[in-house]
C-alpha positions in Angstrom: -36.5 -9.9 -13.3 -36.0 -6.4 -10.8 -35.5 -7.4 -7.5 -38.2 -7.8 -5.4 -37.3 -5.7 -2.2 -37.3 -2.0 -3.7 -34.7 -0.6 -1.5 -32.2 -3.0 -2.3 -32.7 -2.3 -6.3 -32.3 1.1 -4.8 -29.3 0.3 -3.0 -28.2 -1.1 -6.4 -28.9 2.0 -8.7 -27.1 4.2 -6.3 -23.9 2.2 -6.0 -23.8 2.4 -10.3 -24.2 5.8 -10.6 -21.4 6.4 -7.4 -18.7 4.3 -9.8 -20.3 6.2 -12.7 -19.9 9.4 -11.0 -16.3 8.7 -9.9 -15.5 7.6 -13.6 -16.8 10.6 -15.1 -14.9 13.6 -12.6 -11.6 10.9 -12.9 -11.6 12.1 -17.0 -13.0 15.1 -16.2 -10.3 16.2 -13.6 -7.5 14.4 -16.6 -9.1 16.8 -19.6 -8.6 19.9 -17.0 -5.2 18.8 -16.2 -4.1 18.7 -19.7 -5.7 22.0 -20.9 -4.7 23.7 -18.3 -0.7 22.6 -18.7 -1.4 23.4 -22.8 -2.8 26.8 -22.2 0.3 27.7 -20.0 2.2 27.3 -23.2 3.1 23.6 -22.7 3.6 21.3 -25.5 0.6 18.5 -25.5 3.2 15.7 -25.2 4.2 17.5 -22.1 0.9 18.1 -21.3 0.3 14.1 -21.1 3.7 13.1 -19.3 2.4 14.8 -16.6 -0.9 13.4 -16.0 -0.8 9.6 -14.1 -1.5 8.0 -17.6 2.6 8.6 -18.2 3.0 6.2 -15.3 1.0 3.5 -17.2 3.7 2.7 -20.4 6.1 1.1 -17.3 3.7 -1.5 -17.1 4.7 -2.7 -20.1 8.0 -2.1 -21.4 11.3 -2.4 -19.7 11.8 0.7 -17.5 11.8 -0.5 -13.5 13.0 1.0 -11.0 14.3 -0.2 -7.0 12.2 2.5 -4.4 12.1 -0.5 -1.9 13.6 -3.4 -3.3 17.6 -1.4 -3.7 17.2 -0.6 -0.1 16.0 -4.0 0.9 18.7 -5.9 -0.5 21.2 -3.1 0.6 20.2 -4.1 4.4 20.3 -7.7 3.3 23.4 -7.8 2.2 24.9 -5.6 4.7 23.1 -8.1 7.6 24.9 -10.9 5.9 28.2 -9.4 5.1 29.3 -7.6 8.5 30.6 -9.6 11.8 27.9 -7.8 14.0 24.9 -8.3 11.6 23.8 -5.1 11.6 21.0 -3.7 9.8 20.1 -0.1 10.9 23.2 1.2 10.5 22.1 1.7 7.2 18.9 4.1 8.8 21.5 5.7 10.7 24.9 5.6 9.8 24.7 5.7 6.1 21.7 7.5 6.3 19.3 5.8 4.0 16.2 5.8 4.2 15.3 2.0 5.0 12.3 1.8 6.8 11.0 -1.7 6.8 11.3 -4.3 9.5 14.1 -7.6 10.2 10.7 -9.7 9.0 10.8 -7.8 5.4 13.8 -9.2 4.3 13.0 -13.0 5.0 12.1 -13.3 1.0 15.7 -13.2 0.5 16.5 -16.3 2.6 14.2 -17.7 -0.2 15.5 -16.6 -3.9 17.8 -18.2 -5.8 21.6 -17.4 -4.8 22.6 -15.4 -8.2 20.4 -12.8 -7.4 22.2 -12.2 -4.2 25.6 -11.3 -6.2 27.2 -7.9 -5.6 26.9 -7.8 -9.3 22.9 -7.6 -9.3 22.8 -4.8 -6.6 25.4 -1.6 -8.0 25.6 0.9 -4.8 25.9 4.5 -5.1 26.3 7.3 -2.9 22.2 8.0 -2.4 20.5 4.7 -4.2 21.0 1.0 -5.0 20.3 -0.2 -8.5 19.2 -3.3 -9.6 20.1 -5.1 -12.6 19.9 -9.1 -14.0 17.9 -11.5 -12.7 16.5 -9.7 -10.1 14.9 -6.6 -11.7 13.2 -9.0 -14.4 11.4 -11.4 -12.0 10.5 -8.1 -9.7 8.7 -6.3 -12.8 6.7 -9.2 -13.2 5.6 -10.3 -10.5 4.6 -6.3 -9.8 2.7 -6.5 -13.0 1.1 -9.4 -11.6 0.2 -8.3 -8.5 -1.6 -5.0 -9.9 -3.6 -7.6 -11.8 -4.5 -9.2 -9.0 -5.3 -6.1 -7.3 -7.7 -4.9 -9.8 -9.2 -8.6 -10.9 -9.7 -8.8 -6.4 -11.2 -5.0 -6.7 -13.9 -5.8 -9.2 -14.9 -9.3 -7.4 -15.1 -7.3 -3.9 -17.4 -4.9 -6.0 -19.3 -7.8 -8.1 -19.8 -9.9 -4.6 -21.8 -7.0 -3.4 -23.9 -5.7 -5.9 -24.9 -9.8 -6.4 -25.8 -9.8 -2.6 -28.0 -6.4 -3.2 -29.8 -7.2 -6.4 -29.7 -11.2 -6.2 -28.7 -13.8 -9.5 -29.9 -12.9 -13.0 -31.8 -9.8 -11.4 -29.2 -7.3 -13.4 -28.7 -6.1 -16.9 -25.6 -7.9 -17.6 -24.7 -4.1 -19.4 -24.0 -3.0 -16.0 -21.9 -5.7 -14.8 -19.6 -4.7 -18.3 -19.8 -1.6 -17.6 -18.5 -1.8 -13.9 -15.7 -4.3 -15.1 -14.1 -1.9 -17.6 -14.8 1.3 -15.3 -12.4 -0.5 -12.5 -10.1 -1.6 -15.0 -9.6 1.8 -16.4 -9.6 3.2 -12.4 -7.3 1.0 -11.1 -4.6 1.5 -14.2 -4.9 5.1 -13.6 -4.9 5.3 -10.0 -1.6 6.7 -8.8 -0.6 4.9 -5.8 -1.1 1.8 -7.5 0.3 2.4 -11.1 3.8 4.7 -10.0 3.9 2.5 -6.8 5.1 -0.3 -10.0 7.3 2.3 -11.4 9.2 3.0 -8.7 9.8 -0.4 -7.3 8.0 -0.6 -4.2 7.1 -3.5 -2.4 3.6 -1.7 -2.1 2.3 -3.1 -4.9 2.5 -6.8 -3.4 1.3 -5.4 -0.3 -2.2 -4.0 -2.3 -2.5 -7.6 -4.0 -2.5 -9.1 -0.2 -5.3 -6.3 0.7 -7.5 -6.8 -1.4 -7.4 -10.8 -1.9 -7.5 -10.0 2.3 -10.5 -8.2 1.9 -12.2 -10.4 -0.4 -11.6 -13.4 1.4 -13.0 -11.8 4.4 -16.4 -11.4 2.2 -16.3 -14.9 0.7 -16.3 -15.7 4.2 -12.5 -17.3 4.8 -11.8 -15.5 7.8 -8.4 -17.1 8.3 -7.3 -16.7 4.7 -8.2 -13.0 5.0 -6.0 -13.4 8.6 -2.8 -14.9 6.3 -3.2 -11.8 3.7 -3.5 -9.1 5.7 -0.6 -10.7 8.8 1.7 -11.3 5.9 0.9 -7.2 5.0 1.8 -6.9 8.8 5.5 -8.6 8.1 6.2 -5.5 6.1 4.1 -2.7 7.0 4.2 -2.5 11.1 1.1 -0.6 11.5 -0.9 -3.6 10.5 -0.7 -4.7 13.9 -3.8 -2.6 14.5 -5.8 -5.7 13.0 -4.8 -7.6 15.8 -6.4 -5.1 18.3 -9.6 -4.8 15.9 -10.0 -8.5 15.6 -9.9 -8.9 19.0 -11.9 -5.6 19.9 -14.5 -7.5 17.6 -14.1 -11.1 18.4 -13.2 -12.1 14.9 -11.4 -15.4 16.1 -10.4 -17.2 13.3 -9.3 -13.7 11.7 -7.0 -13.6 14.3 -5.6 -17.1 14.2 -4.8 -16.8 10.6 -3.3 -13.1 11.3 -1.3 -15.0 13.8 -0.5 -17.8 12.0 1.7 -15.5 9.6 3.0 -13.2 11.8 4.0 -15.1 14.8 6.0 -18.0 13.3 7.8 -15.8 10.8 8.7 -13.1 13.5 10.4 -16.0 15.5 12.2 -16.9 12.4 13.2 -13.2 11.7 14.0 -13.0 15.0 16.2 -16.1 14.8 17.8 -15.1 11.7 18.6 -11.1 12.1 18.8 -11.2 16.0 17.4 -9.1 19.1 19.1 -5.8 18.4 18.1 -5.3 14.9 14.6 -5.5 16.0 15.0 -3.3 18.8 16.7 -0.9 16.9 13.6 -1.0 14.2 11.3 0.5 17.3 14.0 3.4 17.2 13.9 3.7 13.2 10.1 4.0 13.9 10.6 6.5 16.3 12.4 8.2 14.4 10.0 8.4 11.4 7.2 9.5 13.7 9.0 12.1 15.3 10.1 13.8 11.6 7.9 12.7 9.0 8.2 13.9 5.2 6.9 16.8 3.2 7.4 15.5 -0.1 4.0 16.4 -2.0 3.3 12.5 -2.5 3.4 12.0 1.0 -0.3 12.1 1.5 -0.8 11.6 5.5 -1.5 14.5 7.9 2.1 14.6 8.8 3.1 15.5 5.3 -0.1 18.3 4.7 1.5 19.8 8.0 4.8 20.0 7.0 3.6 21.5 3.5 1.3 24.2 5.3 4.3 25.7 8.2 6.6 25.2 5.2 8.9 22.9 6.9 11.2 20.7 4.3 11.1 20.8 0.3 7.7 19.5 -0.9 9.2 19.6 -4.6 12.5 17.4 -4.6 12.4 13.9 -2.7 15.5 13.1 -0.7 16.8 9.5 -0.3 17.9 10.7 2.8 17.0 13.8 4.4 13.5 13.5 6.6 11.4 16.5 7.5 13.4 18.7 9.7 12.1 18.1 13.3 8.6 20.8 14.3 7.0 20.1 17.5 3.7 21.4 16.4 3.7 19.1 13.4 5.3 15.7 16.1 2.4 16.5 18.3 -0.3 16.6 15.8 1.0 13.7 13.9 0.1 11.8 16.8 -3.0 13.5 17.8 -4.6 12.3 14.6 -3.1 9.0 14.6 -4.9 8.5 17.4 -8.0 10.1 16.8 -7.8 8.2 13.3 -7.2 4.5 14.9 -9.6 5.3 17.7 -12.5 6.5 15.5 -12.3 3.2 13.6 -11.7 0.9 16.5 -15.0 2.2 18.9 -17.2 3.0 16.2 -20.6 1.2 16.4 -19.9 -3.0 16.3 -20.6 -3.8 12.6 -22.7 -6.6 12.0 -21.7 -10.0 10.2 -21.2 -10.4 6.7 -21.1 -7.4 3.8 -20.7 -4.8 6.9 -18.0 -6.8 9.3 -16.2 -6.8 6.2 -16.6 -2.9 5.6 -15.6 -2.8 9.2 -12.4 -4.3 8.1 -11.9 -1.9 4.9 -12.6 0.8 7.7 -9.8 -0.1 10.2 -7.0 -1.1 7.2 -7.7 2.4 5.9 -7.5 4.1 9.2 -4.1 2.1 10.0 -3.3 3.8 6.3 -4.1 7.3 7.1 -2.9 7.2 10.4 0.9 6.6 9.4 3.0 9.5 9.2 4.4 8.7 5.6 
């Protein structure tokens, strides 16, 4: 049976052929990619490594590798081994580029002692390698969190489409069809799929999102609050979602954003002391003030380093920055306020499906608006 209100079948129809439309230039853009790279000579093998599906194989054999995790049990280690406790002297003195908070490396107060062991973490001059027990139970828990991300992705898109077009109202073709469409999106979509690859905590963080987001739609404000606080322990610029939930009087949001942040940050603070977190604001600082022009670095700090030419866009650097640009420091912040601020006093959204868009909106601005 259609559904009886005409513009919410329409409503319907339009969101299938959107995902249909998005499917269809995603292979399109891939079967450019590769005949381009074969018509400049390149071997089709080649041709494939360098489109995002080579990032996919990771998922499933052994290769893993430590982007955050080498650097986050560097700092551990180095909090627990020196008299002083420092942390940042890792940012600064040795020049690596840790850039995550005293509250990020709480998990370690957590695992089991033999992963801690020099042994586990071999240091080199630029990176930290992991090894034993510690890179196995990493890869797979980052396998299961991109499962989670995609399963949480395709019930944040199921929930709505039910709430447009009501029970039973669908051919169940479609629903397939969406399911395997997000599958086959989410394992080819780079941030998420090389984010495994490379080791980075991101991967959890995009788990927490989008079970954040979808508890927000279900309705369990304060869950959504625990998923997206506990982002907030890791990524700093979460803290926006305080000011949004309270911009928008989302009350229990903001009790269970609270109720992960604030207890943990006393305990960090506890644990790792008053400098290190004061020096984290300077670490930040410093970020903001020289950003990174490595092409992955998506943001508008990166694009304006790229366009003036200012660092190598090609070759990343564990621990060379951007050099310093005024123009590119003042419009970094210039559009990370124009970003937050366009998402903070847009029109009030309503309750429900659109209070939770409201929330996509202000987690993506908090996204866009970071410098790296």
């Amino acid at each position: 049976m259609p559904p009886t209100d005409p513009t919410l079948a329409n409503q319907v129809s339009r969101a299938n052929r959107w995902l249909v439309g998005i499917f269809t230039s995603a292979v399109a853009c891939t079967i450019l990619l590769l005949a381009t790279f074969i018509m400049r000579g390149e071997s089709p093998q080649r041709a494939w490594n360098r489109t995002v599906f080579s990032a996919i194989p990771p998922l499933y054999v052994s290769e893993y590798s430590e982007d955050s995790w080498g650097p986050m049990g560097r700092a551990f280690l180095r909090s627990q081994t020196r008299d002083d406790g420092d942390i940042y002297g890792i940012f600064f003195d040795e020049k690596k580029k840790f850039q995550y908070p005293p509250t990020s490396l709480l998990i370690f107060f957590i695992v089991p002692d033999s992963w801690l062991r020099p042994e586990n973490f071999i240091i080199s001059e630029n990176f930290t390698t992991l090894k034993g027990p510690t890179l196995s139970v990493l890869r797979t828990a980052s396998q299961l969190a991109i499962l989670i991300t995609i399963a949480a992705s395709i019930a944040i898109l199921e929930l709505g489409i039910r709430r447009l077009s009501g029970p039973g109202n669908e051919r169940s073709s479609w629903k397939f069809a969406r399911i395997g469409i997000c599958c086959y999106l989410g394992l080819t979509f780079y941030p998420v799929i090389w984010a495994h690859g490379l080791g980075q905590i991101q991967v959890y963080l995009n788990a927490l999102t989008a079970l954040g987001v979808l508890a927000h739609l279900l309705g369990w404000r304060v869950a959504s609050g625990v998923c997206l606080g506990l982002c907030g322990l890791v990524k700093p610029q979460y803290a926006i979602l305080l000011i949004w939930a309270i911009f928008r009087r989302h009350w229990r949001f903001l009790c269970g954003f609270s109720a992960a942040v604030f207890p943990l940050g006393l305990i960090s603070l506890a644990l790792f002391g008053w400098d290190n977190h004061m020096r984290y604001i300077e670490v930040i600082r410093e970020i903001a003030r020289l950003g990174e022009a490595f092409w992955a670095n998506q943001s508008v700090n990166g694009l304006m380093n790229r366009l003036i030419g200012n660092g190598d866009p090609i070759s990343f650097s564990p621990v060379d920055f951007a050099p310093y640009h005024p123009l590119v420091h003042a419009v970094t912040i210039g559009t990370s306020l124009l970003i937050i601020g366009l998402a903070l006093f847009r029109r009030k959204a309503a309750s429900g499906g659109e209070s939770t868009l409201d929330l996509a909106v202000i987690i993506a601005a908090a996204t866009m608006a970071s410098p790296i």
